[in-house]
C-alpha positions as CSV (number, residue, x, y, z in Angstrom):
1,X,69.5,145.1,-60.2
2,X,65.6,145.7,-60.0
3,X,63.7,144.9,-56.7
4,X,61.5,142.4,-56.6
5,X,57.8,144.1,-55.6
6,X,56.3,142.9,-52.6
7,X,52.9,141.6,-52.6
8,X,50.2,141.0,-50.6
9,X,48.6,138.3,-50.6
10,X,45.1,138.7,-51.5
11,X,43.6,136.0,-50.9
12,X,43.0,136.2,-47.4
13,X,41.9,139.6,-46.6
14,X,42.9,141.0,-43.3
15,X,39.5,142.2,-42.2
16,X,38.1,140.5,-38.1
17,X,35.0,138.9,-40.4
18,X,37.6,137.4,-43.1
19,X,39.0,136.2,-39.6
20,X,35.9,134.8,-37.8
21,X,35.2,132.9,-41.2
22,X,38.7,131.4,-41.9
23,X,38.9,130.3,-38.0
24,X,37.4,125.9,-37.3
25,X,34.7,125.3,-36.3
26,X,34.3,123.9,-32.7
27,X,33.0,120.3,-31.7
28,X,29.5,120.2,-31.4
29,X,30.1,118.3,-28.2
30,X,33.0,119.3,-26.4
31,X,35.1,116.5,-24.2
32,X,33.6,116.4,-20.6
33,X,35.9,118.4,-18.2
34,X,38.1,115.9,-16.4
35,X,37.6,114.7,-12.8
36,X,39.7,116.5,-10.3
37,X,43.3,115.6,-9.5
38,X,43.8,115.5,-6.1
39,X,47.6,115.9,-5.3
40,X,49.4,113.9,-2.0
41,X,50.2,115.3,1.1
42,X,48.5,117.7,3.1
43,X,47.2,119.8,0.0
44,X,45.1,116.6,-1.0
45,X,43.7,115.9,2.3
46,X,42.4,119.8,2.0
47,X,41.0,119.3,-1.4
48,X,39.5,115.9,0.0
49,X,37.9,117.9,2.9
50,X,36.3,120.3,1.0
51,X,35.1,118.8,-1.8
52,X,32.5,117.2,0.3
53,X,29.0,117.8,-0.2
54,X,28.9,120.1,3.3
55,X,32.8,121.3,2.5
56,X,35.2,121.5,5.2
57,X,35.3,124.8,8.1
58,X,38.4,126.5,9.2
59,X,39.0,124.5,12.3
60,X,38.7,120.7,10.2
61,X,41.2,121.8,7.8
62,X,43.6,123.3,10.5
63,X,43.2,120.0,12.8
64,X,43.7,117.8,9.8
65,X,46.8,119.9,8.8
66,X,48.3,120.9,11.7
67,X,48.6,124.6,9.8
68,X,47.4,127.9,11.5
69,X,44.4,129.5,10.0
70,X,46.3,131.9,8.0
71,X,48.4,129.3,6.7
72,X,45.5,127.4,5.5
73,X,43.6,130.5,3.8
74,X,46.7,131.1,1.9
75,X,47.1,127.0,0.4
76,X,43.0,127.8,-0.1
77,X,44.3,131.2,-1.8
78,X,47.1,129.9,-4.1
79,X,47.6,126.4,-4.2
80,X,43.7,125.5,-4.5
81,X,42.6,128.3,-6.1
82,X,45.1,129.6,-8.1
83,X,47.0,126.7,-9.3
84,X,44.9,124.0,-9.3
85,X,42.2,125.8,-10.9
86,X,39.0,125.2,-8.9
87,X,36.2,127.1,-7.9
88,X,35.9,127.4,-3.7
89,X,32.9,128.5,-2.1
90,X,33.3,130.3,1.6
91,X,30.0,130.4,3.7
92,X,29.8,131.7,7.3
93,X,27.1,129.7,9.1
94,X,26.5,130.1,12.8
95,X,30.0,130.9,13.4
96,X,31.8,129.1,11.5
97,X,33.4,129.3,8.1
98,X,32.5,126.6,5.8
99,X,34.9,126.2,2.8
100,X,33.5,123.8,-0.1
101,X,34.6,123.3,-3.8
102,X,32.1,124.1,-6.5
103,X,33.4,123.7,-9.6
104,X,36.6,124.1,-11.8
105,X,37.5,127.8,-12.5
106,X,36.3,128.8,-16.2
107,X,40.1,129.1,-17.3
């Protein structure tokens, strides 16, 4: 029995420019990014807070909670920041910290 020869397949050349060419283009106008979700519960009425124009400080969010500051740093940390994907901005004027959501996070 003879082996069949392997072959490569030529026609496609394995080289990162053969790649750049063979990949789509993209839109010329991509989609607009959607609006944010705002989940229920407590987590929404922090997202509410501070994506006001002025944002939200540390002692609105904990009143409208009923969480301890570290307890709301850590939902701003993880749930806000990390799993819903958006961008928060922390300013410390006269005092007080001022949390407010920018933008969504470039993924």
């Amino acid at each position: 029995m003879a082996l069949a020869a392997k072959t490569k397949d030529k026609s496609m050349p394995n080289t990162p420019e053969a790649k750049a060419r063979a990949r789509k283009p993209r839109a010329a106008n991509p989609a607009p990014a959607p609006a944010i979700e705002i989940p229920k519960g407590k987590l929404g009425q922090l997202v509410t807070l501070m994506a006001r124009p002025q944002g939200a400080t540390l002692t609105e969010m904990m009143t409208a909670s009923g969480w301890q500051a570290h307890s709301v740093r850590g939902v701003i940390a993880g749930a806000v920041k990390r799993k819903l994907g958006l961008e928060v901005v922390s300013l410390k004027t006269d005092g007080a910290r001022t949390y407010r959501i920018s933008a969504p996070a470039a993924s």
